[in-house]
C-alpha positions in Angstrom: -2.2 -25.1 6.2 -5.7 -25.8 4.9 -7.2 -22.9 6.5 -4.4 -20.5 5.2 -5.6 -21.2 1.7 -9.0 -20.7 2.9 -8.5 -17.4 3.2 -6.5 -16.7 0.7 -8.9 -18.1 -1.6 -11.8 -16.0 0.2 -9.4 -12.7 0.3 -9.2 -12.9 -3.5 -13.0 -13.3 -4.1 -13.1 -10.3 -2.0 -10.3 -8.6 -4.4 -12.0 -9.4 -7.3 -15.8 -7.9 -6.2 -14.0 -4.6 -4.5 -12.2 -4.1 -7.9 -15.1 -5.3 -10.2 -18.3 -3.2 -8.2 -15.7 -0.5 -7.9 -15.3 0.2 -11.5 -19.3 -0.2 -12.6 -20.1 2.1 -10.3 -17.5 4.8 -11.5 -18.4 4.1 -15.2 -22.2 4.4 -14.1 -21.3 7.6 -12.1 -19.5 9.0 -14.9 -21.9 8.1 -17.4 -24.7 9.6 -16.2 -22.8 12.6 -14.9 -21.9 13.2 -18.7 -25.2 12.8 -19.9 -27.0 15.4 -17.2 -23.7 17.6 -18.2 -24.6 17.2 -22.0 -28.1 17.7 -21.3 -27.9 21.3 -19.5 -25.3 22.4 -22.1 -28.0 22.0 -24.4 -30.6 23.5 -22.4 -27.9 26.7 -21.0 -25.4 26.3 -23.5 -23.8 30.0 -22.0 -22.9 27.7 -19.0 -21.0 25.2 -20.5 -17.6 26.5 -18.9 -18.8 26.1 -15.4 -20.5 23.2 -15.6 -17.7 21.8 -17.3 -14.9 23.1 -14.7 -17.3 21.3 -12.1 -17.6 18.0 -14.6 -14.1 17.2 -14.8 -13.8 18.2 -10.5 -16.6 15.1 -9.7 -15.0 13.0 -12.7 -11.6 13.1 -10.7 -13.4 12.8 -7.6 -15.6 9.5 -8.7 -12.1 7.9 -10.3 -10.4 8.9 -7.1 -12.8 6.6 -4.9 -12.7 4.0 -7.3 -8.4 4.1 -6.9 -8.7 4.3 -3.1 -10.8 0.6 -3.3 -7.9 -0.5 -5.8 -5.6 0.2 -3.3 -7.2 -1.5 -0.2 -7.7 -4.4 -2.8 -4.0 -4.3 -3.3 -2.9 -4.5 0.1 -5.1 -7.1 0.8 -3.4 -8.8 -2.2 0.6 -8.1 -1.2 0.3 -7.6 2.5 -2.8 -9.0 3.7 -3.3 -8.3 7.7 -5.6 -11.9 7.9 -2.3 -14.1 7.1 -0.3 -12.3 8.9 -2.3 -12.3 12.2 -2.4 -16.7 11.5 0.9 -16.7 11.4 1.9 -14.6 14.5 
């Protein structure tokens, strides 16, 4: 029993940093992706509707790996494989 909550307690310290490194690196991937897209819009400003096109394309891919780590967080959190292999 006491080493079932051992790892429950260790599989949601492992939730928490996959969720919590997951998002500061999408916010410091998006952030500096904006500012190097604001910065050659000023420089090229006749390529802003590329480079925006592409922006919003590597915005939804950075979010996407970000939701991908939530999810493996989440089944660690509902259906975790570790308790399940200690009980069977």
């Amino acid at each position: 029993m006491e080493f079932t909550a051992l790892v429950q307690a260790y599989t949601a310290l492992g939730i928490g940093i996959i969720v919590g490194l997951g998002a500061i690196g999408a916010a410091i991937g998006i952030g500096i992706m904006g500012s190097k897209f604001l910065e050659s819009a000023a420089r090229q400003p006749e390529l802003v509707p590329m480079l925006q096109g592409r922006m919003f394309l590597l915005a939804g891919l950075i979010d996407a790996a970000f939701l991908i780590g939530v999810g493996v967080a989440m089944m660690f959190a509902f259906a975790n494989p570790l308790l399940a292999a200690l009980q069977g």
